[in-house]
C-alpha positions in Angstrom: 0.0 0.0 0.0 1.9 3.5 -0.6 2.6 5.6 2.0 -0.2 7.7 3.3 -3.2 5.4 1.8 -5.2 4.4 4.2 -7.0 0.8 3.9 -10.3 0.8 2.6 -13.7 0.0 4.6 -15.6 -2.7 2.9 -18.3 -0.9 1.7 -15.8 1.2 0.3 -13.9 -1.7 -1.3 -17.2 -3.3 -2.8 -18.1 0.3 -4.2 -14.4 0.2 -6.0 -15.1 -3.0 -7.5 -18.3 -2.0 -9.1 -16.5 0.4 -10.6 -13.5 -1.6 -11.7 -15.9 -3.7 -13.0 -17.7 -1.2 -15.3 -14.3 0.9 -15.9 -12.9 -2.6 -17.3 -15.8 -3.0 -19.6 -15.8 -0.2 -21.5 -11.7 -0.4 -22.1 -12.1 -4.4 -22.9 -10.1 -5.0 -20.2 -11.3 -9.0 -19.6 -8.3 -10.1 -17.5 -9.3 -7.1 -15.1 -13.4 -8.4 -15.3 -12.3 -12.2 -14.9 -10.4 -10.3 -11.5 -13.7 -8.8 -10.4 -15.4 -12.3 -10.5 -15.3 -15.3 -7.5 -14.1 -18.7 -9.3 -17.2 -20.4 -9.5 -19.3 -17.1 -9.9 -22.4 -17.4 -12.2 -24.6 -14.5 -13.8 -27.6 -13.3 -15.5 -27.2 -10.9 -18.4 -29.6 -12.1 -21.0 -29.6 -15.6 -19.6 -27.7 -17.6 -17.1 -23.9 -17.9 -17.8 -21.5 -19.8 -15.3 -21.0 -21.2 -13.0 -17.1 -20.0 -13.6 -16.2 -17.0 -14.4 -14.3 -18.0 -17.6 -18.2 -18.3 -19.0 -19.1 -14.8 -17.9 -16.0 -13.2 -19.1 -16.1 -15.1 -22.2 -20.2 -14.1 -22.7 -19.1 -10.6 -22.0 -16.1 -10.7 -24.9 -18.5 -11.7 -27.2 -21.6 -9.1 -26.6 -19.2 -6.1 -26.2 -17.4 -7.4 -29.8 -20.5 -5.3 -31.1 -19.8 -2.4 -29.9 -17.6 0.1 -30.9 -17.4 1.8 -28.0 -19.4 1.8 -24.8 -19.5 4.0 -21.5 -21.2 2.5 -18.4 -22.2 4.9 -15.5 -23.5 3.3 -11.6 -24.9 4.9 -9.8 -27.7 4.3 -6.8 -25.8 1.9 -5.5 -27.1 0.1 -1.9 -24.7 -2.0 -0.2 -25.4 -4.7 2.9 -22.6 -6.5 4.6 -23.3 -9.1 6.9 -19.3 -10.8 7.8 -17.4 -11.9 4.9 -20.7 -12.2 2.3 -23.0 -8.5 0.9 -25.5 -7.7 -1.4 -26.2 -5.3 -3.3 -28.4 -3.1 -6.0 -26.6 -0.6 -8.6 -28.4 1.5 -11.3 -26.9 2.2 -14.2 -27.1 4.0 -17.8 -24.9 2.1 -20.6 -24.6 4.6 -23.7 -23.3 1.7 -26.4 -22.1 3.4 -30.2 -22.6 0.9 -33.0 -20.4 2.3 -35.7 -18.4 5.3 -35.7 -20.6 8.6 -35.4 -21.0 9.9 -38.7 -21.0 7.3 -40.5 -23.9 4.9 -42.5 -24.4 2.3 -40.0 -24.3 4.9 -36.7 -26.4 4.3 -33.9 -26.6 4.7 -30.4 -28.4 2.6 -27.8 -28.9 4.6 -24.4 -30.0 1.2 -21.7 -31.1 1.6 -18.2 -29.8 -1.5 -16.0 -30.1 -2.8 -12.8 -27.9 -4.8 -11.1 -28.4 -7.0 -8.3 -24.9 -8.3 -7.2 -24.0 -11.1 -4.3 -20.4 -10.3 -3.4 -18.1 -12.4 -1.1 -14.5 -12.2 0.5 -11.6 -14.4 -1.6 -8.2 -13.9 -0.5 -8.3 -10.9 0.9 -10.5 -9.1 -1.5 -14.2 -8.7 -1.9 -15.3 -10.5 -5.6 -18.7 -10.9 -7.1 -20.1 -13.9 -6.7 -23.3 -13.6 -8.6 -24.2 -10.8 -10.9 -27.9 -10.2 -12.1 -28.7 -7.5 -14.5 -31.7 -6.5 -15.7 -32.3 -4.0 -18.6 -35.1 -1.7 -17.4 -35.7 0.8 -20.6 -34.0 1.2 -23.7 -33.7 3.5 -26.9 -31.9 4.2 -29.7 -30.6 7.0 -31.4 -29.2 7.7 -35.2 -26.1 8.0 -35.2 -25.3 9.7 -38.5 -25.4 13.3 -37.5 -23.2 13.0 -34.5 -19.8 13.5 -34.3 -17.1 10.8 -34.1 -14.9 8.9 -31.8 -11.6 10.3 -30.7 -9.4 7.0 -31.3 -6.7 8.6 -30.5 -7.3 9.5 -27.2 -6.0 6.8 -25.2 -8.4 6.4 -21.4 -5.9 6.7 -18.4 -4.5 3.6 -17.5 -6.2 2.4 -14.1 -5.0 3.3 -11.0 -2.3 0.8 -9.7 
């Protein structure tokens, strides 16, 4: 830990991993989602993937392989700890860009989720161990008239 930090209550820590967890997403980051995920850890996106969370992360490779760029924002988010074991309810808005703005093909998708998450302690660290998301409203916008993607602005590499 570097000098000064202080360690991090769990709510606190189970707040960072939501966030890891979304932050990771949208830069295609799998190795860091596999991180956020127990072992045997099963989910519900559009149906049930795991148990394992080789089958999430690999369900989640293929559905973001769509996009061509995403940006996932929680917030809302109710935490309960009770010992090593919480649960948990995050809101978010998912903005997902199907083809660069501007072009033929472009369109937006704007997606209200849900999340209901069971988390648990593994070595040290809290993890998800089941991850339920439910899409509560969608729409879609063309994306022809909008401006494009910046490809060559790299995000900030994640804190270390």
């Amino acid at each position: 830990m570097p000098a000064g930090a202080r360690e991090l209550e769990p709510e606190e820590q189970i707040r960072a991993l939501i966030t890891r967890y979304f932050m990771a997403l949208d830069r295609r980051d799998f190795d860091s989602i596999e991180r956020c995920f127990a072992s045997d850890a099963t989910a519900w996106y559009d149906r049930e993937y795991g148990p394992g969370r080789d089958a999430i992360v690999a369900y989640l490779r293929t559905a973001m392989s769509r996009w061509k760029a995403t940006a996932h924002l929680g917030s809302n988010v109710e935490i309960v700890i009770d010992d090593a074991v919480a649960r948990g309810r995050v809101d978010a808005v998912a903005y997902l860009v199907s083809a660069q703005p501007g072009s033929e093909n472009a369109r937006i998708r704007v997606r209200g989720l849900r999340y209901a998450d069971t988390f648990a302690l593994a070595d040290g660290r809290w993890v998800f161990t089941r991850r339920e998301r439910l899409a509560t409203w969608s729409f879609d916008i063309d994306g022809r008239d909008l401006t494009g993607i910046d490809s060559a602005v790299s995000p900030p590499p994640p804190p270390t």
